[in-house]
C-alpha positions as CSV (number, residue, x, y, z in Angstrom):
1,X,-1.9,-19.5,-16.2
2,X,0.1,-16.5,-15.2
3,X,-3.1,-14.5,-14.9
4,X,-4.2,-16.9,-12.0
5,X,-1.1,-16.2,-10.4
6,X,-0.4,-12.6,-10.3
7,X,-4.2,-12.7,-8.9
8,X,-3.2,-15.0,-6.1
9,X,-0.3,-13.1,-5.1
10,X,-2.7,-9.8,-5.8
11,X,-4.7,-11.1,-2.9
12,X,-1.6,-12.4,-0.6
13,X,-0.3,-8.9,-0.7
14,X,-3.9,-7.4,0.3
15,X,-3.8,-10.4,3.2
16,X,-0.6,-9.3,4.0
17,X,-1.3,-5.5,4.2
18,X,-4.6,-6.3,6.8
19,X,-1.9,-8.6,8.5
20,X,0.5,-5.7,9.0
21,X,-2.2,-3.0,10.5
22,X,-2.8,-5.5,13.2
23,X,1.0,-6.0,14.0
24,X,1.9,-2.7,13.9
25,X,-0.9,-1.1,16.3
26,X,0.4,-3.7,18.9
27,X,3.7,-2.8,18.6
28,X,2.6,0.7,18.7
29,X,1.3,0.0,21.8
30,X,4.0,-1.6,23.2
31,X,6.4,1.5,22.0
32,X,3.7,4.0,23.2
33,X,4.2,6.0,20.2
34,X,2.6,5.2,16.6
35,X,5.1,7.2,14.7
36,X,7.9,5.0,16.1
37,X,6.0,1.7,15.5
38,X,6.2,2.8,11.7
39,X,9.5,3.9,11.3
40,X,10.5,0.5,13.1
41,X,8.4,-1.3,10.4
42,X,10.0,0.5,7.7
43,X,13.6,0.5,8.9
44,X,13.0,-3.4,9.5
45,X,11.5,-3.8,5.8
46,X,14.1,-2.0,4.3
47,X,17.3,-3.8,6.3
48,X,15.1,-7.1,4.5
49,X,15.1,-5.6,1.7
50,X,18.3,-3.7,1.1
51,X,20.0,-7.9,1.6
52,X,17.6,-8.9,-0.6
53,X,18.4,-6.4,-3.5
54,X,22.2,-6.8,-2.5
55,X,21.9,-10.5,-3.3
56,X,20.1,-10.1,-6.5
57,X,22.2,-7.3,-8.0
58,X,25.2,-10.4,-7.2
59,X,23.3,-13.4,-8.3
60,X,22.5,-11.3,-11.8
61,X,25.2,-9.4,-12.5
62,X,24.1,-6.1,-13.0
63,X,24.3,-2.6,-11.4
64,X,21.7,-0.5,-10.0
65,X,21.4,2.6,-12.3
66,X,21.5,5.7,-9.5
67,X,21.4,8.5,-11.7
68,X,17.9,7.1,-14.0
69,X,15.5,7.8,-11.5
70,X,14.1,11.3,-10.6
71,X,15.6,12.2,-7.4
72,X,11.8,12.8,-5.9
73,X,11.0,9.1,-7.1
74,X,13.4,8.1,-4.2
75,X,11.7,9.8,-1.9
76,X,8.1,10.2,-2.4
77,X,7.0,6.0,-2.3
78,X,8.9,5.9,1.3
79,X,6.8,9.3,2.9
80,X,3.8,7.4,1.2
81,X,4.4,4.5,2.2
82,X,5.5,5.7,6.3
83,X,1.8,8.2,6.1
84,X,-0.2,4.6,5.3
85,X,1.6,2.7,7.6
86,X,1.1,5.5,10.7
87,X,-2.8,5.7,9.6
88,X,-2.8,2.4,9.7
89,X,-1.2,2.0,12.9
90,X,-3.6,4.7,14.3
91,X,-6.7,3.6,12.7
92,X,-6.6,-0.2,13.4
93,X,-7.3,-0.2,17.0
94,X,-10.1,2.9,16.5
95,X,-12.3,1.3,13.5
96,X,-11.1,-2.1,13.2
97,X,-9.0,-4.1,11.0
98,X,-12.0,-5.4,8.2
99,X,-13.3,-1.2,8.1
100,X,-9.8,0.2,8.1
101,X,-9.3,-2.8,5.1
102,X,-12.9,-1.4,3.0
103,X,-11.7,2.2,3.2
104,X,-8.1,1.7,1.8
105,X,-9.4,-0.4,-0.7
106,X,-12.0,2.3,-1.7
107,X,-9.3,4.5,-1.4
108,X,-6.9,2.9,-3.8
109,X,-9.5,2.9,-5.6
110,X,-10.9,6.4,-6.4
111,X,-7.1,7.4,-6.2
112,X,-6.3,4.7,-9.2
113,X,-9.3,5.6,-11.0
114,X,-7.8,9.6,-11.1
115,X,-4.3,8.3,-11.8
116,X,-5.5,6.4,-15.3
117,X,-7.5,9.4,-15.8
118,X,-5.0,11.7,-16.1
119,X,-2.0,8.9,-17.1
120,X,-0.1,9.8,-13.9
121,X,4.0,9.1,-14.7
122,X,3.0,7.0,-17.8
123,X,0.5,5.3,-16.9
124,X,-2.0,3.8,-19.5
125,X,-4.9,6.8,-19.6
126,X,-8.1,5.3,-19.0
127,X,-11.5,7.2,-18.8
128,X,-13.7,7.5,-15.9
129,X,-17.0,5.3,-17.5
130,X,-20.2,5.3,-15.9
131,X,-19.4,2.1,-15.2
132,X,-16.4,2.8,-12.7
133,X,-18.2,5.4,-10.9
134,X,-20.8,2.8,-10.5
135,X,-18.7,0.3,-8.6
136,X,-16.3,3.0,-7.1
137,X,-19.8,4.3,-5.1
138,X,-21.0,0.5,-4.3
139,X,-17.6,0.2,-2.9
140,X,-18.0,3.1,-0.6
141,X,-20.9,2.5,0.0
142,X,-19.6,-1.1,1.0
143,X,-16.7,0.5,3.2
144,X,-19.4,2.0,5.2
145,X,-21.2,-0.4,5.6
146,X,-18.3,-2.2,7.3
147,X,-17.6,0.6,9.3
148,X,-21.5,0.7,10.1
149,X,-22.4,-2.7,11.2
């Protein structure tokens, strides 16, 4: 049963991410400026978060453990996070919301497929089958297609 529901919530968060590129291209336009429509998305998703976390840490009792992390791990998912969201933000208007959708997705893709390769920051190594190249190139070839026609 939980298997059904981390794949539902799998697919609200893809909804949610073709949702955002939309949103943030018109507020982009609104702003003039791309750059600043992402930072305002990110500085509004963090405030949401930050409460959020905040109310958690209270409601459970426990303390956030500062010192665990690396100090890059801090770091590196927010510039990662800002580049998408600026692509995005870019991109939308330019290709479309359904192509801009095919080539992240084929993108997360080949970029997951080299992370269980090489078991990137403990991840279970997995290896490249003939199998995964097949349906990493039928999804590329799918993206294009969606770009295409």
């Amino acid at each position: 049963m939980m298997g059904v529901v981390w794949s539902i919530l799998g697919i609200l968060s893809g909804a949610f991410i073709a949702i955002q590129a939309p949103i943030n291209s018109q507020l982009a336009r609104g702003l003039g400026l791309p750059v600043a429509a992402a930072a305002f998305s990110f500085l509004s998703g963090a405030v949401v978060l930050g409460i959020i976390s905040l109310a958690l840490v209270k409601l459970q009792g426990i303390s956030l453990d500062w010192k665990a992390p690396a100090p890059w791990l801090f770091v590196a998912g927010g510039m990662l996070g800002g580049f998408y969201v600026t692509l995005s933000t870019i991109l939308t208007p330019r290709i479309g919301a359904a192509a801009l959708m095919a080539f992240l997705v084929a993108g997360q893709l080949l970029a997951g497929m080299l992370i269980d390769r090489i078991g990137f920051l403990g991840v279970a190594v997995r290896e490249i089958s003939l199998g995964r190249v097949a349906g990493a190139v039928l999804l590329l070839a799918g993206a294009l297609l969606v770009r295409l026609f």
